[in-house]
C-alpha positions in Angstrom: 6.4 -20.0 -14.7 3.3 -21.4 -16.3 3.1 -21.0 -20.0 0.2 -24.3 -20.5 -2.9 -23.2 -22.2 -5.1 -24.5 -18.7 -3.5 -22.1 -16.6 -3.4 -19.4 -18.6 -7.4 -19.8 -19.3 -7.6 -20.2 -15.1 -5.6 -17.3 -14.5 -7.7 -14.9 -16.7 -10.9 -16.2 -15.5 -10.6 -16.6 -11.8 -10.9 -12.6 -11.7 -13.8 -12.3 -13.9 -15.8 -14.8 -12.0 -15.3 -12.8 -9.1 -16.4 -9.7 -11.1 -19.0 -10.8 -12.2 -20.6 -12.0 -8.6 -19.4 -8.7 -6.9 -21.6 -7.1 -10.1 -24.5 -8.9 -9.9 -24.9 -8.6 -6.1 -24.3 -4.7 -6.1 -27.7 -3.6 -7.1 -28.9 -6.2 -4.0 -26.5 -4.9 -1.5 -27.8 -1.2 -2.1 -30.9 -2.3 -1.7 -30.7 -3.6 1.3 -28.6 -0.3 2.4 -31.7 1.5 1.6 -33.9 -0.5 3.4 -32.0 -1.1 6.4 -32.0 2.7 6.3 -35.5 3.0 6.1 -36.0 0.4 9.4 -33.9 2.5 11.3 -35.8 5.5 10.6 -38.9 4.2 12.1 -37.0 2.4 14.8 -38.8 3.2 17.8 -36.4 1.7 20.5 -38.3 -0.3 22.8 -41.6 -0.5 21.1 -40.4 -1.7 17.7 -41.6 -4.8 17.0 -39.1 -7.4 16.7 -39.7 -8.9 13.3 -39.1 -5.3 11.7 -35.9 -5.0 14.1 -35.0 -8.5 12.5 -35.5 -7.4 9.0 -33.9 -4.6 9.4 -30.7 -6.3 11.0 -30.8 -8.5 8.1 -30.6 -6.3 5.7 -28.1 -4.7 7.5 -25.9 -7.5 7.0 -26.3 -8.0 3.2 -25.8 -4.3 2.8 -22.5 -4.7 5.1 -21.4 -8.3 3.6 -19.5 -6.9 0.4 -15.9 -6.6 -0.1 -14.0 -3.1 -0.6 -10.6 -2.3 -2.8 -9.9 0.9 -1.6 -7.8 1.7 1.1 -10.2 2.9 4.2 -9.2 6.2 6.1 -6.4 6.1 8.7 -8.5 8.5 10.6 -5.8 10.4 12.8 -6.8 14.2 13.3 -5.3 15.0 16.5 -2.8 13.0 19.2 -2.1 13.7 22.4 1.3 14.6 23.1 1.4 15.2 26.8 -1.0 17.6 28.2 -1.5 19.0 24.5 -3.6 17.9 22.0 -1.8 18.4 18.2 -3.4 18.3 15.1 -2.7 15.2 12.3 -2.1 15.5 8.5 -1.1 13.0 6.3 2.2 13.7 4.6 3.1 12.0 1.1 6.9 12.2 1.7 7.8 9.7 -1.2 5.5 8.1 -3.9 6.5 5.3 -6.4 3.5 3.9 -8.0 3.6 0.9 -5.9 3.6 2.4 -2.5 4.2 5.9 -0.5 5.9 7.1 2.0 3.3 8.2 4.4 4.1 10.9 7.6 1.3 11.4 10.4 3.2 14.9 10.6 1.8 16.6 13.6 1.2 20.6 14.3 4.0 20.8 16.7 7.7 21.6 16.8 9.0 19.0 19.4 11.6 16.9 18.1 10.8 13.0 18.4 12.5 10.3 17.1 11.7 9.2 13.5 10.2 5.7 13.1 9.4 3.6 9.9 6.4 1.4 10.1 7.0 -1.5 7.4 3.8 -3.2 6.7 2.8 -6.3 5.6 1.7 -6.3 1.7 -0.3 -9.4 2.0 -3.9 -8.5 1.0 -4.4 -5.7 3.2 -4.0 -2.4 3.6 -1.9 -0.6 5.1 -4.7 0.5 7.9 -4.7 -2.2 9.3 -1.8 -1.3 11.5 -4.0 1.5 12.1 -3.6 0.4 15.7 0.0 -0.4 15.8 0.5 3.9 14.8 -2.1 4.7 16.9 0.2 3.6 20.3 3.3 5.0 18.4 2.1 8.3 17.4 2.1 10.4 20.5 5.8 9.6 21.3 7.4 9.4 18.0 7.1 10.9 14.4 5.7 8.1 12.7 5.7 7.5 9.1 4.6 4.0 7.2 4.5 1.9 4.1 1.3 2.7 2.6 1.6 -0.3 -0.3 -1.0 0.8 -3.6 -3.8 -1.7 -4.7 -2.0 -3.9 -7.3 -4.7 -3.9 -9.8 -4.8 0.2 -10.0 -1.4 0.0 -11.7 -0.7 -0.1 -15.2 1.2 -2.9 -16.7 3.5 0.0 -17.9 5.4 0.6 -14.6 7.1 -2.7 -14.4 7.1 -5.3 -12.1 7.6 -5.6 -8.4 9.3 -8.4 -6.7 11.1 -9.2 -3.3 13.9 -6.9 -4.9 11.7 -4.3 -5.4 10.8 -4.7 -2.0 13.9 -4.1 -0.4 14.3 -1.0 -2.9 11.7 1.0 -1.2 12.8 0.3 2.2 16.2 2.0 1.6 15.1 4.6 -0.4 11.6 5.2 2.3 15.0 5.5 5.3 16.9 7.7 3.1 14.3 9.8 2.5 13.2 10.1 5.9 16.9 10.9 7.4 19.9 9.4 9.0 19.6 8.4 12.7 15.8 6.4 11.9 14.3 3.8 13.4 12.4 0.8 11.8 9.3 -1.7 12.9 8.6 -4.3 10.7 5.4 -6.2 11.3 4.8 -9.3 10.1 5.7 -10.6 6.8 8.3 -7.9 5.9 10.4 -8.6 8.5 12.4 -10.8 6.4 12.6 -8.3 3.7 13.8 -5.3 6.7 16.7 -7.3 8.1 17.2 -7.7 4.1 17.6 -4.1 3.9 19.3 -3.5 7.4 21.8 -5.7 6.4 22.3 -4.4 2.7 22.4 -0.8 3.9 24.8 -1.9 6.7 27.1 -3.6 4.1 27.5 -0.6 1.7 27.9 1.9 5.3 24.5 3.5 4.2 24.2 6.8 6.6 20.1 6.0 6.6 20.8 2.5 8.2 18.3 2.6 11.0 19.4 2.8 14.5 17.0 0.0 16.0 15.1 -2.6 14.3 12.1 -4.0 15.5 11.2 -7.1 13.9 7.4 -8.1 15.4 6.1 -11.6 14.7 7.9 -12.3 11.5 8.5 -15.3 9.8 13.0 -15.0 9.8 13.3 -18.7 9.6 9.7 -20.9 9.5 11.6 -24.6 10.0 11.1 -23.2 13.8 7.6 -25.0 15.1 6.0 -24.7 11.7 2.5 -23.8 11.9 -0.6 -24.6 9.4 0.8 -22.1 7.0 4.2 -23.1 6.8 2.9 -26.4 6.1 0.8 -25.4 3.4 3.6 -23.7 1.4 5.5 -26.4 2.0 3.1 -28.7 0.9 3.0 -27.7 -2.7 5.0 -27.1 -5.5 5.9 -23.0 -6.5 3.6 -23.9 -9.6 0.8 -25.3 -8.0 0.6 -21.9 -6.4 1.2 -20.0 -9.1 -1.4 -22.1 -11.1 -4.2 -22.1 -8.2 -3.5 -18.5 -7.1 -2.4 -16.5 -9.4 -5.1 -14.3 -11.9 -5.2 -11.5 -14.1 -6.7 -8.1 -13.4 -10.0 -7.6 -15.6 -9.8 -5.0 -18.9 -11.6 -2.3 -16.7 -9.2 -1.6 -14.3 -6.0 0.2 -14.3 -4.0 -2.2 -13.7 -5.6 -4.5 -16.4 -3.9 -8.0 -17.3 -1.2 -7.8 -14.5 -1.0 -10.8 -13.0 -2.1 -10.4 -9.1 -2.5 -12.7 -6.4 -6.3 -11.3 -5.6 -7.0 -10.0 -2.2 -10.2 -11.7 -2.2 -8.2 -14.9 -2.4 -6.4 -14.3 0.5 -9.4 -12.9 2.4 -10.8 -16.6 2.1 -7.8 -18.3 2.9 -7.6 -16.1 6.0 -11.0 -16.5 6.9 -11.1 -20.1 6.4 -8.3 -20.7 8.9 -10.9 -19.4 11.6 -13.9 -20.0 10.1 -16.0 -21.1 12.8 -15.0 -17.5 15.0 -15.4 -15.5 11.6 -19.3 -17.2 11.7 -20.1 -16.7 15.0 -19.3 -13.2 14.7 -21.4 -12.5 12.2 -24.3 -14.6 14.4 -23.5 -12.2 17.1 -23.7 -9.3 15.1 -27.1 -10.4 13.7 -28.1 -10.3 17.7 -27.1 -6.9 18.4 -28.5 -5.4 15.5 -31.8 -7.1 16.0 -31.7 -6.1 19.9 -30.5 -2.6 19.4 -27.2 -3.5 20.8 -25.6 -0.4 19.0 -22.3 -0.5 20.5 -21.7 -3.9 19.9 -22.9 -3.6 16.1 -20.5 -0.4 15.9 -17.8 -2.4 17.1 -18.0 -4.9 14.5 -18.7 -3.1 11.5 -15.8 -1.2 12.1 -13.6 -4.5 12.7 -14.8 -5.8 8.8 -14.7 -2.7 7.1 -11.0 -3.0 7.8 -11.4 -6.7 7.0 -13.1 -6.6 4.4 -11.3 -3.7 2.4 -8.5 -6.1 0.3 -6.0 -5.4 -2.1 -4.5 -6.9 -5.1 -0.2 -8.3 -4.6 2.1 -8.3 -7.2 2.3 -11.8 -8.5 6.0 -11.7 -8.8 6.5 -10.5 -4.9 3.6 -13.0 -3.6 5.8 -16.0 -5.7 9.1 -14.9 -4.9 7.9 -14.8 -1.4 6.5 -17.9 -1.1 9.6 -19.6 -2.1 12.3 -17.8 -0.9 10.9 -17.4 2.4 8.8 -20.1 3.1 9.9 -23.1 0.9 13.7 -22.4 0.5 14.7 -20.8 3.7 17.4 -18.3 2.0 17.8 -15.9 4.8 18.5 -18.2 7.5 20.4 -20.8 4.8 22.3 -18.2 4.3 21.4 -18.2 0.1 19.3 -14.6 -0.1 20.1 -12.3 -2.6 19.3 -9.0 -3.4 19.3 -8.3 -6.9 22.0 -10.7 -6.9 23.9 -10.2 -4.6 24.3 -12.2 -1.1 23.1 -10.5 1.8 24.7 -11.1 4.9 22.9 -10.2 7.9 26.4 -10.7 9.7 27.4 -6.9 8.3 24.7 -5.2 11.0 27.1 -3.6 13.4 25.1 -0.4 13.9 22.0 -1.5 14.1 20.0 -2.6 17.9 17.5 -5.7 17.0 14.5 -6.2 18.8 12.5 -9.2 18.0 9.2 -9.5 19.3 7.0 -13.0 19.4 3.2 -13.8 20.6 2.7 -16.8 22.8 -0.2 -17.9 20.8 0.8 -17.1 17.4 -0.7 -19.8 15.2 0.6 -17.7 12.0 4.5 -17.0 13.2 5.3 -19.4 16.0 7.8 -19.0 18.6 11.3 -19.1 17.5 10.7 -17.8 14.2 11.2 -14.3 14.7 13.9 -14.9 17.3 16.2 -16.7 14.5 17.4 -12.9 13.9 19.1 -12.9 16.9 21.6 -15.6 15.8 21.7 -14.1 12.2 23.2 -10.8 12.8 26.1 -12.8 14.5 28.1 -8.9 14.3 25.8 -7.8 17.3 27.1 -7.7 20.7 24.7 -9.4 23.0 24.3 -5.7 24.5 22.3 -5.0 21.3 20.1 -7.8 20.9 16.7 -8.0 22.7 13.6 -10.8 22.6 10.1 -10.4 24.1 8.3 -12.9 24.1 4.1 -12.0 25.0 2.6 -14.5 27.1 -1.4 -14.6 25.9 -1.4 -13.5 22.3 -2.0 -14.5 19.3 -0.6 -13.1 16.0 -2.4 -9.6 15.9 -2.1 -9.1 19.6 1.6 -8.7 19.3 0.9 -5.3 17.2 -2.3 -4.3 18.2 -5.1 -4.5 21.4 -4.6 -3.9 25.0 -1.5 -6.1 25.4 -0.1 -4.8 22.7 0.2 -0.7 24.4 0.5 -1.7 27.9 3.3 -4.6 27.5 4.6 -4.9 24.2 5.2 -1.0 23.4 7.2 0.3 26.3 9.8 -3.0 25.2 9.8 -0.9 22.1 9.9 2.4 23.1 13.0 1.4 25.5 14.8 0.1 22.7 14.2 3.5 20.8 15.4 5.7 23.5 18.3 3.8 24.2 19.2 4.3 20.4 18.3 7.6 19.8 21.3 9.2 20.5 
């Protein structure tokens, strides 16, 4: 790791710049939330002359245009569960204080099969598989990773690595019961086959039943994209030099090292830069043409966005090179706290992999490695789906999503359950 005096002096002031421009624009943002407020009061729908329905759609989007590092609302009250409606509450089954085990528990006494939700810790919340539950819910009793803002915990608790990782996945199964079911989306589907396997090996009673891995990057020499190339591209120092920061004095988590959500939210954006743009030009258009629906459905779309938080440095490095420089899981060379783990031992466990056609973050081929890894599967209980017309989020959320995708997984639940 980096010990030069440089990085250290980049890695404590990359945050504070950042700080200090989020400060300095927060008295301008309410501001403009206050008069954006105002021009909608006097909005007179028709009649309103367009330069005030201008003004008050800019304003509208420099009040909007700030980032948030709290996790948003998940926002389930009731499901419908057949012809029934059922109330929602959110259950903390489990908490560590770098994630919880989160139930939707519902007001009913029907009996549905338990499922996991392992999402990604990679700058955003846990909400924003908010859509992912949403298709699950009414058929299953859903519970999910909800990861914790890096920066709001003390230096005190330790560190968190790909190890630690794998830690909460076992103990999140054996907490919520033998005969389970997992879904990893994204990038902790290397880490869930990591913890299939290691609970298979030591005949762990809470190994799940099915695994669903869902656009995951299992072995990224398969049609690298953009980002493979880029972690390839560079040295684990250069990343850890470029990327890595401290959290400022003020917060809870002050002077752990953290690879900043707003980082990522610019290295995300600017893969896309030119759609990310002409949203926000379209959004200018509705507001100033009283196009509420449209403006709705985008503000809600970067609220989610634009709410980020804070990785572990030590999971975010370890990442990066084990999974996408080194290649240990399909080489055959990952550990878990130092010992080999061998997705070969999975005899128990059904594998579904799941892969977007357009998938410019996780091409195809990548998520279906698993198939050939768990070698100790019959062919019986191995399944792939590949989704003609999506792109990385459409393989977990959006229309295609519920109507195709989910009845693949739903099947491969059933069949399991009993």
């Amino acid at each position: 790791m980096l010990n030069n005096k440089d990085g250290a002096t980049r890695q404590e002031m990359i945050y504070k710049i950042y700080q200090a421009q989020a400060d300095l624009m927060f008295p301008a943002r309410q501001l403009a939330k206050l008069g954006a407020g105002v021009a909608r009061s006097i909005d007179m729908g028709e009649y309103t002359p367009a330069p005030l329905r201008q003004l008050g759609a800019a304003l509208t989007m420099l009040a909007d245009g700030g980032l948030s590092h709290q996790r948003p609302d998940y926002g389930f009250r009731t499901v419908k569960m057949g012809n029934d409606v059922v109330g929602v509450t959110e259950e903390s089954r489990l908490e560590t204080p770098f994630g919880t085990l989160l139930r939707f528990r519902k007001d009913s006494e029907v009996q549905q099969p338990r499922v996991l939700v392992v999402a990604p810790m990679s700058g955003h919340f846990a909400t924003l598989l908010r859509g992912t539950v949403a298709v699950l819910l009414p058929d299953h009793d859903v519970y999910i990773t909800d990861w914790k803002n890096a920066r709001d915990i003390p230096l005190s608790e330790g560190t968190f690595g790909f190890d630690e990782y794998v830690d909460h996945m076992i103990r999140f199964m054996e907490v919520i019961g033998e005969g389970s079911h997992m879904i990893a989306v994204c990038q902790p589907c290397v880490a869930a086959l990591a913890a299939t396997a290691v609970m298979a090996e030591t005949n762990n009673r809470a190994q799940p039943r099915s695994l669903t891995l869902m656009a995951g990057p299992i072995d990224t020499r398969q049609n690298p994209t953009k980002v493979n190339e880029l972690a390839k591209g560079h040295s684990i120092e250069w990343f850890e030099k470029k990327l890595i920061a401290k959290v400022p004095w003020r917060y809870p988590g002050a002077f752990r090292r953290v690879y900043p959500g707003f980082l990522q939210l610019t290295a995300f954006m600017s893969m896309n830069l030119d759609r990310h743009i002409n949203a926000h030009m379209a959004q200018y258009r509705a507001l100033a043409c009283g196009d509420v629906v449209a403006a709705d459905a985008h503000r809600k779309f970067y609220e989610e966005y634009n709410a980020v938080m804070d990785l572990p440095a030590e999971f975010y490095l370890e990442t990066v090179q084990k999974v996408f420089q080194d290649h240990d899981l399909p080489l055959g060379k990952l550990t878990w706290h130092g010992q080999p783990v061998k997705p070969q031992a999975i005899r128990r466990t059904a594998l579904l992999t799941v892969e977007g056609e357009r998938d410019d973050i996780c091409a195809i081929g990548q998520t279906m490695a698993a198939l050939d890894l768990c070698s100790g599967l019959r062919n019986s209980q191995k399944r792939h789906h590949l989704q003609a017309g999506v792109g990385h989020y459409g393989v977990f959320s959006g229309s295609r999503w519920a109507r195709e995708i989910y009845p693949r997984v739903r099947a491969m639940i059933e069949v399991t359950n009993h």
